[in-house]
N, C-alpha and C positions, 0 to 999 in steps of 0.2 A: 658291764652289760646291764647291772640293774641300774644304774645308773641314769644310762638309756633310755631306759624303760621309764624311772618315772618323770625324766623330762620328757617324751611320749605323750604320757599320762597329764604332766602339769599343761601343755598344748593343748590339748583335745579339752580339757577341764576351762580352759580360758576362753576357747574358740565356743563351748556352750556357751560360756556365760554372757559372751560378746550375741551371742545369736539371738540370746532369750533378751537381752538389751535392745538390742537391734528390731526386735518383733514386737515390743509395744512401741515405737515408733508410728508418726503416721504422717503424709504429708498429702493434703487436698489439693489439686488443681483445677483452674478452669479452662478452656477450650473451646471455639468457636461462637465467641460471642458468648462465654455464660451456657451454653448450650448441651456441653460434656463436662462432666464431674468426676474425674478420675481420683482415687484415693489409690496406696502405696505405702506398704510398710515396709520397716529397714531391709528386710529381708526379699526386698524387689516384687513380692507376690504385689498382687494387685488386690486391695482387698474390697472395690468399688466401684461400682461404674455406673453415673445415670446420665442417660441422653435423654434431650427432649424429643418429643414424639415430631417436632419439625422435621429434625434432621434422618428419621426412619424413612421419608421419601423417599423412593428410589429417584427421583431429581436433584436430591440432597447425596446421594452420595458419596460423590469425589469431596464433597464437604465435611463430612461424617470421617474421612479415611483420614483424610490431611488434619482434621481435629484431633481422634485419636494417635498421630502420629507425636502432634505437636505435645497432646496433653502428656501422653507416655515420656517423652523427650524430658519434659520439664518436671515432672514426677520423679522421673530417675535421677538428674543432675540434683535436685534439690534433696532427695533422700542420701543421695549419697555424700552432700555434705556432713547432712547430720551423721552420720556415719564413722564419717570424719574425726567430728571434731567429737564422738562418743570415745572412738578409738586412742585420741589423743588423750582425753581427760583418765581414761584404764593407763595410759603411761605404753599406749600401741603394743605390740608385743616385743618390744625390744629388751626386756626384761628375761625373757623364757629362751633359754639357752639356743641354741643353733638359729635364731631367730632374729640375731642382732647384727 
């Protein structure tokens, strides 16, 4: 039972330390012509967002929507490489018992 407990403990100890890794991470994207600036750290928050005052028109829009979609999109995939290849350089958690 303690055992248990402190592979538990070693998991939760690693998953901080992957999180706190993961949160100085940053990855910038552009969108709609240069026009959205989304930023994105490990931890999927979003920690940026500047649009240009063009795309605040309500004429602009469906333009404005499909940019943040894309910028989000592309934010994600590329943070989560980094993420990745974070998790692989820690040795992933294949290491920490019931986890391999």
């Amino acid at each position: 039972m303690l055992n248990k407990l402190k592979q538990i403990k070693d998991i939760r100890s690693e998953a901080k330390k992957l999180q706190g890794m993961l949160a100085e991470e940053s990855i910038t994207v552009k969108a709609a012509g240069d026009k959205i600036l989304l930023t994105m750290d490990g931890n999927l928050a979003i920690t940026g967002l500047a649009i240009d005052d063009d795309l605040l028109d309500p004429s602009q829009k469906e333009k404005l929507q499909d940019g943040l979609k894309k910028a989000f999109a592309e934010a994600q995939k590329k943070i989560q490489r980094v993420m990745a290849m974070k998790m692989k350089d820690m040795g992933g958690f294949g290491n920490l018992p019931g986890l391999s």
